[in-house]
N, C-alpha and C positions, 0 to 999 in steps of 0.2 A: 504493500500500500504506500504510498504518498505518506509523507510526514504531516502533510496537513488533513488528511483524515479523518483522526479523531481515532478518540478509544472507544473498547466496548466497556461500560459501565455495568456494576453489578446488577440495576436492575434492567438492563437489555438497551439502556439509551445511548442513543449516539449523541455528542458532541462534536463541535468544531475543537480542534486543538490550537489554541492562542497559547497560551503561559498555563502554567500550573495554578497559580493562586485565580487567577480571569475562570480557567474551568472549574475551578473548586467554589467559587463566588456565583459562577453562573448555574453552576445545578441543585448548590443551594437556593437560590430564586425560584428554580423549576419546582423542588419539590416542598418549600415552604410556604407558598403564597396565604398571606392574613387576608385580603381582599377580594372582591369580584374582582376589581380594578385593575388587581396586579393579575391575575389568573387571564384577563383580556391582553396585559400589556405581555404575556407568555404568548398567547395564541397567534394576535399580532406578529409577533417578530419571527413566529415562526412560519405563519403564511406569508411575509412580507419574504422571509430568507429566499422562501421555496419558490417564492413567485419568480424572484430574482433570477434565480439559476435556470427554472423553465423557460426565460423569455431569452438568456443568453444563449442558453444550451439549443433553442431553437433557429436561432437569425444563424446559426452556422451554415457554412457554405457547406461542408460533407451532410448536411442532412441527405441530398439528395446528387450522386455523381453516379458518373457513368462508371468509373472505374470500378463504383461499390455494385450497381448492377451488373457488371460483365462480369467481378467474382461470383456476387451471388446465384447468377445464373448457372456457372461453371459447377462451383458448388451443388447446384440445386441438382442438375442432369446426372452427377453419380449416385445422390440419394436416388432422384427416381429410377435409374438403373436397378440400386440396388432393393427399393420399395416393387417395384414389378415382380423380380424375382423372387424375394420369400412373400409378396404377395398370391401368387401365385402357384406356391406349393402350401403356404398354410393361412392366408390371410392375413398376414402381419404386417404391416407399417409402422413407421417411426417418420417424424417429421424431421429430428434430427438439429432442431436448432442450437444448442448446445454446443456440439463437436461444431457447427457451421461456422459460429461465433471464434471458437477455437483457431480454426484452420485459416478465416479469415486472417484473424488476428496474425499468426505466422508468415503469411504471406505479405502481408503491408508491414511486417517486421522487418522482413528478409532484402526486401527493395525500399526501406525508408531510405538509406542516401540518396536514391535514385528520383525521389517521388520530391517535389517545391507545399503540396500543402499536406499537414501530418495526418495520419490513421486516427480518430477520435472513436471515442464510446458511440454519437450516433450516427455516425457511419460504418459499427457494426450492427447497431439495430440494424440499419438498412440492410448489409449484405447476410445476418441473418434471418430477416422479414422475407428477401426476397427467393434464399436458398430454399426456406420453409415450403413457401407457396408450391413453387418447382416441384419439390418433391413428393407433398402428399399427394400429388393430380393421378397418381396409377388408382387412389385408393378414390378423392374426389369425382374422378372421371369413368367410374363404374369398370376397370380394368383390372381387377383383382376378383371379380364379385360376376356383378350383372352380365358384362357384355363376352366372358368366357361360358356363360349360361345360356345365351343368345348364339353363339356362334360354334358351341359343342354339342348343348346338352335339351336343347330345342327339340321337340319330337315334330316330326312328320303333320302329324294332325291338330297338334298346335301352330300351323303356319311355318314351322323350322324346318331345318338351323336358319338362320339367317346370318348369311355370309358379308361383312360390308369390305369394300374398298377401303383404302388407305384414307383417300380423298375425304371421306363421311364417317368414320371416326373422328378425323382431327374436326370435323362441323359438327358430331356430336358433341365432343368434348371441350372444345370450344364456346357450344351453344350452354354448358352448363355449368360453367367454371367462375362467371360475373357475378351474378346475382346475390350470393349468397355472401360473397366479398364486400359487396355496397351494401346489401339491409346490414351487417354488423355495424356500421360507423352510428348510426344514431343508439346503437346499445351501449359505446362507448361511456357517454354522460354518464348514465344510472350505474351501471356494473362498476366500471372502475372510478369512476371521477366519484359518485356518492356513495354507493355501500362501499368501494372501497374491495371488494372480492377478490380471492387470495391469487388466483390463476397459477399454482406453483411454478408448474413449469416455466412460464413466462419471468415468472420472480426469481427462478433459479439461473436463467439466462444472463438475466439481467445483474444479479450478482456475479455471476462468471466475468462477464465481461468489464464490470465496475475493476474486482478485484485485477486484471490483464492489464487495465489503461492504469489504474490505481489513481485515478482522479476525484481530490476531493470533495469536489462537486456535490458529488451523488450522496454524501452522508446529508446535506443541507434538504433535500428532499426527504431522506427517510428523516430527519428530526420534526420536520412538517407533521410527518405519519403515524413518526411516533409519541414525541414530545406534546403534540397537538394534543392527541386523543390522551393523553396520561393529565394533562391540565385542564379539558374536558371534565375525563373523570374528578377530577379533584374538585371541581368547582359543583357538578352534581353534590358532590358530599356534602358540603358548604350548605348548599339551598336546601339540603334533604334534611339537613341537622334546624336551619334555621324558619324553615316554613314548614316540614313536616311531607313534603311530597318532593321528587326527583323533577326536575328541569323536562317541560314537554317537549324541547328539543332534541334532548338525548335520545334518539331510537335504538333500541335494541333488536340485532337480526343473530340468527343461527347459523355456524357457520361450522366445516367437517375438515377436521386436519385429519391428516392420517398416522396410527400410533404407530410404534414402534412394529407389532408383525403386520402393518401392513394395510390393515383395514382401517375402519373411517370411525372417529367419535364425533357425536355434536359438543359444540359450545357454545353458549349464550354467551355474547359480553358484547358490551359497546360497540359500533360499528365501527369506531377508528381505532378500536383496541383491535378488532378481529384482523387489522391491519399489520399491525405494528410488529410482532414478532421476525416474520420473515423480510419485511422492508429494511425493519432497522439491521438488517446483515449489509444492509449496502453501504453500509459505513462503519462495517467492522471487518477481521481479519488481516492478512497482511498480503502483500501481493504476490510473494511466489516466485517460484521459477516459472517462468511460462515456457522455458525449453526442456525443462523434466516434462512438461504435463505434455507437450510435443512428441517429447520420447515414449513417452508411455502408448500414445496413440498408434505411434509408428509401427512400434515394436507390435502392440495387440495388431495393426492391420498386414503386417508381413507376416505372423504367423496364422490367420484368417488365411491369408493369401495364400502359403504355403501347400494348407489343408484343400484349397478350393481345386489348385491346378492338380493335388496328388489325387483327388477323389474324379476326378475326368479320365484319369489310366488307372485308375482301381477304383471302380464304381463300388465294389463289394465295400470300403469304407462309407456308405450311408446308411449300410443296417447290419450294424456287428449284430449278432446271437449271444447275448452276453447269458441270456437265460438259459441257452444251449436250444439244437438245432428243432427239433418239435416244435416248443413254442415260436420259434422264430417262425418257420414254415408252415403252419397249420397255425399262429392264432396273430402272428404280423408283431409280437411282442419282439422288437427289433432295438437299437440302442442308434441314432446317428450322431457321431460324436462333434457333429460341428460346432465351433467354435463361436458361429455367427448364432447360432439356437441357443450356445451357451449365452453369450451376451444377451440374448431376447430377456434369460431369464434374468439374469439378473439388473434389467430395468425396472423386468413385471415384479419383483419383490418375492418373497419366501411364500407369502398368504395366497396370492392369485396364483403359482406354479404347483402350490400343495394341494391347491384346488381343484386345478387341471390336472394334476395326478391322481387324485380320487375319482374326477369323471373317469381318467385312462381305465382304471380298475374296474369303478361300475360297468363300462362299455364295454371295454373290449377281455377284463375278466371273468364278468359273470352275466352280463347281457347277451354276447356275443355267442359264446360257446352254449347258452341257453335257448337263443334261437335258432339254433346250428343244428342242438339237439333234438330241441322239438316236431323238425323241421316248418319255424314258421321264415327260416332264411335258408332255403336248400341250399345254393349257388354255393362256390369257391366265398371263403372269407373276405377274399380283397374286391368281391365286385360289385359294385354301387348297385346293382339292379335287381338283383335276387340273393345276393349273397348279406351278410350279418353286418357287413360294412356300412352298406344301403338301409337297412333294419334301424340299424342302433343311431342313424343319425336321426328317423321322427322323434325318437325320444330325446335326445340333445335341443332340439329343433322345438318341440314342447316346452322344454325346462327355460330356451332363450325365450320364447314369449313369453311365459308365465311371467319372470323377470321385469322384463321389460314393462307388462302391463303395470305392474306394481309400484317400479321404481318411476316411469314418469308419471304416472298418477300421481304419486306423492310430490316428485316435482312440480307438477302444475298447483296441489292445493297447500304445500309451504309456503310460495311468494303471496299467494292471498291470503293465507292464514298470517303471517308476518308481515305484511305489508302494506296488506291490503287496506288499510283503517287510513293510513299515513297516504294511498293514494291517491283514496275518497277525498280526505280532505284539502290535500293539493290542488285536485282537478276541480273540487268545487269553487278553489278559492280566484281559481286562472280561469275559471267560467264568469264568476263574477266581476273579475277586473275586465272581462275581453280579452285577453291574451291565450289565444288558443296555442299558439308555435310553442309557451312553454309547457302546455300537455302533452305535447307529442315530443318534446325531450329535445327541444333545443337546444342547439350546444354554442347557442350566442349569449356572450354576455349580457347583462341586463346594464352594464354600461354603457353596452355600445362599440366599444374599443377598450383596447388593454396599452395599459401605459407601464413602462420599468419604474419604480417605486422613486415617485418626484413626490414635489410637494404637494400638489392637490391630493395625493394618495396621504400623506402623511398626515394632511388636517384633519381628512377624512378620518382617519387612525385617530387621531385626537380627540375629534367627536364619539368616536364610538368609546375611549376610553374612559372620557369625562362621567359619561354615564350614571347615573345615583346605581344603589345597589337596590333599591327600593323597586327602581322603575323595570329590573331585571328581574326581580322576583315578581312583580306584578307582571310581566308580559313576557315570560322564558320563551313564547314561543315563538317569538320575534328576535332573540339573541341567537342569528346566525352569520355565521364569519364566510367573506368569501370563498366559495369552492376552488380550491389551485390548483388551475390549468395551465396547458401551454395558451398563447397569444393568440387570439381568434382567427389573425393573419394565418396561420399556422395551422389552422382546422378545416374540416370538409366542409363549405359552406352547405347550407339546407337544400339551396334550389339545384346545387351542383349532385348530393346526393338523391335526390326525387328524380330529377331528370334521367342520371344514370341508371336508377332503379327501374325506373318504366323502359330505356334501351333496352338492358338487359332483359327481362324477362321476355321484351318483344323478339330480343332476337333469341332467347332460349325458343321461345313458340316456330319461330320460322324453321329453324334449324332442327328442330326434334319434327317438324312437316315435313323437309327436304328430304333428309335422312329415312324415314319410318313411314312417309306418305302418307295414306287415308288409314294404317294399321292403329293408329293412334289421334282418336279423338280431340278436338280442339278442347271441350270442355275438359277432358281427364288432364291434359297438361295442364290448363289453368289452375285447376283443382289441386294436382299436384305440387306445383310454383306454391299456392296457397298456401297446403299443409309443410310444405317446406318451411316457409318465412313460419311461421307459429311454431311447429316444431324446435327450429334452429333456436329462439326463446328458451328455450330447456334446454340445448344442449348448451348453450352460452352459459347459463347460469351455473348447469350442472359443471362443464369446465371451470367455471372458477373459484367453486366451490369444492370441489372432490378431486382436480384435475384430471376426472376421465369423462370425456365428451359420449354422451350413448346415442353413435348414429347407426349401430348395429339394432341398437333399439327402436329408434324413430324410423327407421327403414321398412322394420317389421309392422310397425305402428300402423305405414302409411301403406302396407301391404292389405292389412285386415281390412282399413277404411274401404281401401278401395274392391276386397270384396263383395261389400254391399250396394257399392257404387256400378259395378259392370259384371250383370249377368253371366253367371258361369257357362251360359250361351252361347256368348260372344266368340266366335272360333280365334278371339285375338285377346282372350281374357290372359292372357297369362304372361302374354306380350306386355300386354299393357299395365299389370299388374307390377311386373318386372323396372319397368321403365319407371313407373308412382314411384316406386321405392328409390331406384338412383338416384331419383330429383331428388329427394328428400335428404337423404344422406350425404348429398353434393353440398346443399345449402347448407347442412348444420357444421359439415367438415370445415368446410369456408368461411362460415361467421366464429365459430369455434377457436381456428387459428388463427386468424385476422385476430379475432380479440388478447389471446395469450400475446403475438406479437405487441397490439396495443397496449399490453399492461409493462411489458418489457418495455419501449417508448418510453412511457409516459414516468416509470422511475429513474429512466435516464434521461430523460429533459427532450429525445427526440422529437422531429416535429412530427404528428401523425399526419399530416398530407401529404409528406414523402413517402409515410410508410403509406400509406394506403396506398399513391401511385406504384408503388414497388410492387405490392402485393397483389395488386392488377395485371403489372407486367410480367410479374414471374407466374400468374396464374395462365396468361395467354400462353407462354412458352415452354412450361410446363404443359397444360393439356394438348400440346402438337408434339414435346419429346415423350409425354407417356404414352401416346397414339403408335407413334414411329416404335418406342421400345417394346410395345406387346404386340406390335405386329413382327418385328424381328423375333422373339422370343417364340409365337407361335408358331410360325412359318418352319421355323428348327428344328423346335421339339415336338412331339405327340404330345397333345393336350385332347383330354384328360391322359397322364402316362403317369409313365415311372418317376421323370423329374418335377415335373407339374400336375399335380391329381389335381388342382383346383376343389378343395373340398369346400370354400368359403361359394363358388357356384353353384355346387351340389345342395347347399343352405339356402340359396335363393332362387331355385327352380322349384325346389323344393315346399320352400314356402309358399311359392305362388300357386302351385297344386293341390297345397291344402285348403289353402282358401278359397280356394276354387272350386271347390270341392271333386277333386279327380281323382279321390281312393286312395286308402291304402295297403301296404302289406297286410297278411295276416294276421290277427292280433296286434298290430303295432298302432292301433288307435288306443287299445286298452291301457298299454302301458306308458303311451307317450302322455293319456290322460290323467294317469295316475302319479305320473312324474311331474306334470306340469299344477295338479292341485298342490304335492309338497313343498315345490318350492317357490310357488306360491305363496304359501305360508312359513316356508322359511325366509322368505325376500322382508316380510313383513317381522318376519322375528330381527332381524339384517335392521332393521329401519329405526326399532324400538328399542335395539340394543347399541346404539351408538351412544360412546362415551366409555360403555363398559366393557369389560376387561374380557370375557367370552364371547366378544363381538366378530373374534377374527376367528375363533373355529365356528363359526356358521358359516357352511360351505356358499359362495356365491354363485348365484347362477348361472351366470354366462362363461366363467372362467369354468365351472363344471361340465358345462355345454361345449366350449372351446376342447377340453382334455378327450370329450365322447367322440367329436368327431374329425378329428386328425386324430392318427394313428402313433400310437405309442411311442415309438420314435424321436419325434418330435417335443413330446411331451415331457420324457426322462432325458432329455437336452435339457430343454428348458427349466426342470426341476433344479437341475446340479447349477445351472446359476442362478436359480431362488435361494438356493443353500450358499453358496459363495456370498448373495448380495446381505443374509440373514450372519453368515461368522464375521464378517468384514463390517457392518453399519452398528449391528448391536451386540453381538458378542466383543468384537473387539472395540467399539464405541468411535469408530473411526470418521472422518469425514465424504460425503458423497462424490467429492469431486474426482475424485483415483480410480475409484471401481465405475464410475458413469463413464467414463473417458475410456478405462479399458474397453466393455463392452461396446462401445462406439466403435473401437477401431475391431475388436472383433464382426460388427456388423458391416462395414465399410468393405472390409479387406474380402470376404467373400460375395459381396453384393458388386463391387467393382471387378473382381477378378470373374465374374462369372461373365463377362463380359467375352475374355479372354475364351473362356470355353465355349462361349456361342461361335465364336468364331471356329475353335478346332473343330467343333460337331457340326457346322456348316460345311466344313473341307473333307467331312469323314475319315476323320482323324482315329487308327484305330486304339481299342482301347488295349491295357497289359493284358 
């Protein structure tokens, strides 16, 4: 870190570092204020600081450069390289901003003598905003999922397969990659600018890259966040001792860190407290080596790397028989030791891999061999269609909706149970002035314009400071201190996002016409665009509160809706069903990361109109290099095969069948039904037991679901780095940063290098 910095404090606050006796004077102020007076003249200096640094950290010239888009973009094309690929054998993606931030970093390292204006903090926002966009587009752009489902697993009498050109993917994916990028900027305001929502990942970027620049800066923001909300509090206490009731301004929201194995507790506390722990990291620590944490990457991506080219001439390295040769061949209990599976697990945590390990078990231990026996799954084990493979995914398939139904339900009626009181009376209060624009969440100032802290800002400060104490206890709910943002200059203006918004969808409409023609109704797109933007609402909120966005859910969500929407009739129901659900999961993936990135921004002073143009651009170029990479990827290999089974497909033809009502296996309504009531009710025990301490052995659904249907393989990968990530964070009480960055370069090194092997499997290259 920078010497001016500041320390970590025993109770979590950050300070500026001036002199020893100045810091010891100054947080004596902070935490002994006699007065309202002084408790305002705390608050003040601290929005006055933060404001400060937002409006400088903005007017910089690297907010937005080309050189930061040509990494990012660079960046962004080897993620989605290597997002297609374990896309495409298990569903998985990683956005990867983290390592992007990292690598960026290294390279404006490597050529700073070379470069006249220097690498700053928001010019790695930007190049990792833009690498982000890039690379989630295999997963945004239904290429992982849907359009493998579309063009393999399509039957005959559903209108399939449906084969497209080069040309009309990139117009699909193109046509759905906007929208969901522009409805996030008006979420902006309420998520992060008011409640303040935790976005981990976003926050963990954003200290990564704080601690890399080691610019003091950024502690002046988190004292805002956190200092604020601590003098907040203090001053509640005040009124509550001396009137007998809390400050109506103080809102209180619920908010879900995740404990220690993994899973999720609630906590009630202040909404600028729910802030403050992981913000004020940004002005703590020290700055590092950033060429060890280099080294560490490298090294995890060459021996990725090593693993990726040896297992192309010894294919038999992706399913050792560790169990011995029986189960490996009659029940697919296989062990692949990749490196890049290993790193999966240790992002996904000990709690979500031990989960997927107990699905493994239910499915493919005593599911599997039970419908084998019965024969209600005659076929070979491994084949989707008659065999126990095909079987045991309605019951995974089951256990994801149950979930799903459960967990956004609660999302939808938390923000109105919490909020809802607090929104009533806003809207009613901007009904009665006339001011509609601030119902809908404008994110203009009620200024007008934003000015660097002159003097008209200072009298103002004055005035509010002068204040009787009398007249704050009589009217608390009018004692609100500017919300601190970046310079309005600086923001998406309103009519710039409405406008874009109606493009966008217009040409998502055209584009999903050209592409699918008369297969796909005008009204089911509209419909879909709909449930998207409402949707993407809960995934927004559920990312910044849990940091796991549920578009696995909202997909499923938007699949059921549309059940009852297009008659099972329809010889294009399934088509169309298929397609509701992309959209859906397009838009919430997009509002989703757009916001993590704007919460990274926004604690590092970035300007959001850069990020947002970035995140536009890298979404255009992103959805034509995920096009181009799954059309290379297919053309190569056998899809569905041995290297790519596409099971995350199989999930969504799947589900469109069901709701479609087109039948199923034998018995496998009974038990997909009986699986999807228990955990049902265990999703709800999941919901009620947040906080406590038996919260994280309540198996979760979807990570259950995930273990049932990939194959084993996969799974005891992914466990041995749930277990790494569970000795290294809590056993050994260690820092996130070492083991996140390994498995980074373990995921990189085989996601890049398999590049390399498209190529030998293109030449028929033979194996050992």
């Amino acid at each position: 870190m920078a010497p001016d910095r500041g320390a970590q404090q025993p109770d979590g606050h950050v300070i500026s570092e001036t002199s020893p006796r100045e810091s010891e004077d100054s947080n004596a102020d902070l935490r002994k204020p006699s007065t309202e007076e002084d408790l305002e003249d705390d608050e003040l200096s601290a929005v006055e600081e933060a404001q400060q640094v937002l409006a400088h950290r903005a007017e910089q010239a690297q907010n937005f450069t080309i050189r930061g888009v040509l990494v990012g973009l660079a960046i962004g094309v080897v993620i989605c390289f290597s997002n297609t690929y374990f896309g495409l054998q298990t569903g998985w993606v990683s956005g990867m901003t983290m390592p992007a931030a990292l690598i960026g970093f290294a390279f404006f390292k490597t050529i700073a003598k070379h470069i006249d204006l220097p690498f700053t903090p928001v010019e790695n926002v930007l190049v990792q905003t833009v690498a982000g966009a890039v690379g989630t587009m295999p997963l945004g752009c239904g290429f992982v999922g849907v359009m493998p489902a579309l063009n393999f697993l399509l039957k005959s009498n559903e209108n399939g397969p449906l084969q497209l050109p080069a040309g009309k993917l990139i117009l699909w994916s193109l046509g759905i990659c906007f929208f969901g990028v522009v409805f996030a900027v008006p979420l902006r305001k309420e998520v992060i600018i008011r409640e303040k929502l935790k976005f981990p990942s976003g926050t963990a970027t954003a200290l990564i890259i704080s601690v890399l620049h080691g610019d003091g800066d950024d502690a002046k923001i988190a004292r805002h966040e956190s200092g604020l909300g601590a003098a907040r509090r203090r001053s509640a206490d005040i009124l509550r001792t001396r009137s007998g009731r809390s400050q109506d301004g103080l809102r209180r929201s619920s908010s879900i860190l995740p404990d220690a194995a993994g899973s999720t507790q609630a906590v009630t506390s202040v909404s600028d407290q729910s802030a403050e722990p992981e913000e004020s990291l940004l002005g703590s620590g020290s700055k590092g080596d950033w060429k060890a944490k280099i080294r560490l990457l490298t090294t995890a991506f060459g021996v990725s790397a090593f693993y990726t080219i040896s297992s192309y001439f010894i294919p038999h390295l992706h399913g050792l028989p560790i169990f011995g040769l029986p189960l490996a061949n009659d029940w697919l209990w296989k062990l692949n030791p990749s490196p890049a599976y290993v790193g999966q697990g240790i992002i996904m945590g000990p709690a979500t891999t031990l989960h997927m390990l107990l699905g493994a078990i239910v499915g493919w231990g005593i599911l599997s061999p039970l419908a084998k026996s019965r024969g209600w799954a005659s076929g070979p084990v491994d084949d989707w269609t008659s065999g126990s493979k095909g079987w045991i995914v309605w019951v995974s398939l089951a256990i994801m909706l149950a979930d799903s139904v459960v967990s956004l339900g609660w999302l939808v009626l938390r923000p109105l149970i919490t909020h809802g009181p607090r929104w009533y009376n806003e809207a009613q209060e901007h009904l009665q002035n006339g001011n509609i624009w601030r119902i809908l969440g404008s994110q203009q100032s009620e200024r007008g314009s934003y000015k660097a802290l002159g003097s008209s800002e200072r009298s103002g400060s004055h005035r509010l400071r002068s204040r009787s104490a009398s007249e704050l206890k009589a009217r608390p709910e009018k004692h609100e201190l500017p919300e601190v943002d970046a310079p309005p200059a600086h923001l998406v203006p309103n009519r710039v996002v409405l406008a874009l918004l109606i493009l966008s969808i217009a040409f998502c409409v055209c584009a999903i016409r050209v592409v699918f023609g008369s297969l796909v109704p005008y009204y089911a797109i509209f419909l879909s665009i709909v449930l998207a933007l409402l949707l993407s609402i809960m995934g927004v909120r559920a990312q910044g509160e849990t940091d796991l966005n549920p578009v696995s859910g909202i997909s499923k969500l938007t699949q059921l809706v549309f059940a009852l929407v297009i008659p099972s009739s329809n010889p294009n129901a399934v088509t169309i069903n298929l397609l509701a659900g992309a959209i859906s999961e397009s838009g919430a993936l997009q509002a989703g990361d757009m916001m993590q990135d704007l919460k990274t921004g926004h604690l590092l002073g970035a300007s959001p109109k850069a990020q947002f143009y970035g995140q536009m651009i890298g979404s255009a170029v992103g959805a034509i290099a995920s096009a181009g990479v799954y059309k290379l990827y297919t053309s190569v290999y056998e899809v569905p095969g041995g290297m790519f089974q596409v099971p995350t497909a199989y999930v969504w033809i799947f589900t469109a069948r069901l709701v479609t009502g087109k039948g199923l296996p034998h018995m496998a309504w009974q038990w997909a039904l009986g699986a999807g009531c228990i955990f049902a009710l265990l999703t709800v025990v999941r919901i009620r037991g947040q906080g406590k301490w038996w919260q994280a052995f309540v198996p979760g659904g979807i990570a259950v679901a995930v273990g049932m249907y990939n194959t084993p393989s996969f799974t005891l990968a992914r466990t041995i780095g749930g277990l790494i990530s569970w000795y290294w964070r809590w056993y050994r009480k260690r820092e996130d940063t070492p083991v996140m960055l390994l498995a980074s370069g373990l995921i990189l090194g085989e996601g890049l290098l398999s590049i390399l092997n498209l190529v030998l499997a293109s030449m028929n290259v033979p194996h050992l």
